[in-house]
N, C-alpha and C positions, 0 to 999 in steps of 0.2 A: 416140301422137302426142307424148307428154309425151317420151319414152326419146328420138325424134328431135331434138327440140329443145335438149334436153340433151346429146345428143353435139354438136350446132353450135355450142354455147354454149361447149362444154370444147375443140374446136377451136380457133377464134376466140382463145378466150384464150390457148391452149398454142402458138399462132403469134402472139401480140402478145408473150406471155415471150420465143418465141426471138429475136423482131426486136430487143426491147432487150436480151435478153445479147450478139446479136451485133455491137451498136454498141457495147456498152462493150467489148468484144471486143477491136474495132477503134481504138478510140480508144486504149485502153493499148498496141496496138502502131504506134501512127502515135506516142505521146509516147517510146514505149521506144527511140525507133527516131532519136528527133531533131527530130519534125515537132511540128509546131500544128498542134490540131485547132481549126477555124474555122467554124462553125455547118455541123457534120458533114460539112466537107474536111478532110482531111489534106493540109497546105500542107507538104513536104518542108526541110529546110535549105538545100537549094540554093537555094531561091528566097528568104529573107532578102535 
């Protein structure tokens, strides 16, 4: 029971790690690119 618990547990976390590398991910290529990042939109140049 313990072994199960413990892979949900290493899950759970090893899918919260990938969620925030993937926003900072994102953010460095929405700023790389031109844009503002705006409570996690990427607002493009064109729309300035």
């Amino acid at each position: 029971m313990f072994r199960l618990l413990r892979t949900i547990i290493l899950v759970m976390f090893a899918f919260v790690a990938g969620m925030l590398f993937e926003r900072q991910g994102s953010q460095g290529i929405c700023e790389s690119g031109g844009g503002l990042w705006i409570e996690n939109i990427c607002v493009g140049p064109e729309f300035d």
